[in-house]
C-alpha positions as CSV (number, residue, x, y, z in Angstrom):
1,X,153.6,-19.7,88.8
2,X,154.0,-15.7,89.3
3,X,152.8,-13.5,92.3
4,X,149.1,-13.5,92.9
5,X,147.8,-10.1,92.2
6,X,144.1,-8.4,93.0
7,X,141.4,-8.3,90.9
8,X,142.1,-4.0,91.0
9,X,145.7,-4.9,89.7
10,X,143.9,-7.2,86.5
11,X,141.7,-4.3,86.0
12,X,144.4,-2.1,85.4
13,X,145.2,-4.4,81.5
14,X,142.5,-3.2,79.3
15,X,142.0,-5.5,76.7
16,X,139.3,-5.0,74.0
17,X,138.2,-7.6,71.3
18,X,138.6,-5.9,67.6
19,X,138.5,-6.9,64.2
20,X,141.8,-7.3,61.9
21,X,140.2,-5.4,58.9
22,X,143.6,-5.5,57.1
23,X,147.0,-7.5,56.8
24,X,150.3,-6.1,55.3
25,X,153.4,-7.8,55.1
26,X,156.4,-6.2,57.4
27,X,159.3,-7.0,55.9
28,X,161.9,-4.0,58.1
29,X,160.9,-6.1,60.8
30,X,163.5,-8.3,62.4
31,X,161.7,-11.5,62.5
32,X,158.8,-12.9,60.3
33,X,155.8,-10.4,61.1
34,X,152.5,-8.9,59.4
35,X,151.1,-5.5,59.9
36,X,147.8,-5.6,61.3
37,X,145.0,-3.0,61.7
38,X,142.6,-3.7,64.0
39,X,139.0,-2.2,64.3
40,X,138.1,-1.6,68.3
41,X,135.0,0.2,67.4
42,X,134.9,3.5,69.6
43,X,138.2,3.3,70.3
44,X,139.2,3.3,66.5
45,X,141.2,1.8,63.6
46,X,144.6,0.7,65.4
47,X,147.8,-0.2,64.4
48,X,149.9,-3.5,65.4
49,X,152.2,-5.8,64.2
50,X,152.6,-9.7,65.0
51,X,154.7,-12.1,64.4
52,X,152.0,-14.8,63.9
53,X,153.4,-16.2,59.8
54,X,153.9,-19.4,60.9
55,X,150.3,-19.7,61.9
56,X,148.3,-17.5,59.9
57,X,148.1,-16.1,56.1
58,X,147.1,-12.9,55.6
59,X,143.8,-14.1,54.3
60,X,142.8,-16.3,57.4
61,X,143.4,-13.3,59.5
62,X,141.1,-10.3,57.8
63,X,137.9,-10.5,59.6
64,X,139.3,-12.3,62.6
65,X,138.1,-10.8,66.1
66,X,141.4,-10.6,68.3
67,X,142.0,-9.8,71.9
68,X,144.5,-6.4,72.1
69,X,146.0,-4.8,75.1
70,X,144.8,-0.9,74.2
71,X,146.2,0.8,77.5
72,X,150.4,0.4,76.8
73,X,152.5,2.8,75.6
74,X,152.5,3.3,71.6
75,X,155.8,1.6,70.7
76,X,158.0,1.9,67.7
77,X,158.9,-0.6,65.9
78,X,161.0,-0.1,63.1
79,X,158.8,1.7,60.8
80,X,155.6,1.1,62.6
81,X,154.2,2.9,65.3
82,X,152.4,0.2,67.2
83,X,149.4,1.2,68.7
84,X,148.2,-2.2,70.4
85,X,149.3,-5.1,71.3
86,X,147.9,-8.2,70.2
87,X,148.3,-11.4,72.1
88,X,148.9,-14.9,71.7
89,X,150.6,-17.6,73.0
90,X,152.9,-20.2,72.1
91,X,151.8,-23.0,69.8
92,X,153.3,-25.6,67.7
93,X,154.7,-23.1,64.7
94,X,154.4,-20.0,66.0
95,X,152.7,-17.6,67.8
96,X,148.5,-18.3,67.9
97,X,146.4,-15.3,68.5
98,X,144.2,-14.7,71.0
99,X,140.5,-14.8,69.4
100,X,136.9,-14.9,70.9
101,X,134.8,-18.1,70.2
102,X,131.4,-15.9,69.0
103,X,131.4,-12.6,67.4
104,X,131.4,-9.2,70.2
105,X,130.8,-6.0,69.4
106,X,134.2,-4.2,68.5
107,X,135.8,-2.5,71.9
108,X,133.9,-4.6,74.3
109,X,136.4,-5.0,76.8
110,X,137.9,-8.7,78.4
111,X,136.5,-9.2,82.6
């Protein structure tokens, strides 16, 4: 179990719902990985890559509402300046993203 934080400190993670609106393969990255733009409505088309192959084809993914971290840093990674990140955790191939269970509007943010 980690440290217990406040509810202010959870607040500080803005994460958004968006739509994947479309899937690239990334093949400079290091490890199996799609490109991914995401559509967070007022927030805008975003880029973001994940490494979710083992799970997912390219087709099951477009149209897919995802959960993103909008509030890092952008990072770099190789060619691919990542906007967002998307998460996921662990399954039984690979990396399962995090999705909502009925359609949001795009940007509405996770409390």
């Amino acid at each position: 179990m980690t440290e217990t934080i406040e509810y202010g400190d959870f607040r500080k993670v803005d994460l958004r719902v968006g739509t994947i609106i479309e899937v690239e393969n990334f093949p400079e990255a290091r490890n199996p990985t799609y490109k991914l733009k995401i559509d967070l409505g007022d927030l805008g088309i975003k880029k973001s890559s994940a490494q979710v192959t083992e799970e997912y084809s390219k087709e099951e993914l477009v149209g897919k509402q995802v959960v993103c971290v909008v509030n890092f840093p952008k990072k770099q990674i190789g060619p691919l300046m990542s906007e967002v990140l998307t998460t996921g955790f662990d399954g039984e191939k690979g990396v399962v993203i995090t999705t909502v269970d009925k359609k949001v509007k795009n940007g509405m943010r996770l409390y």
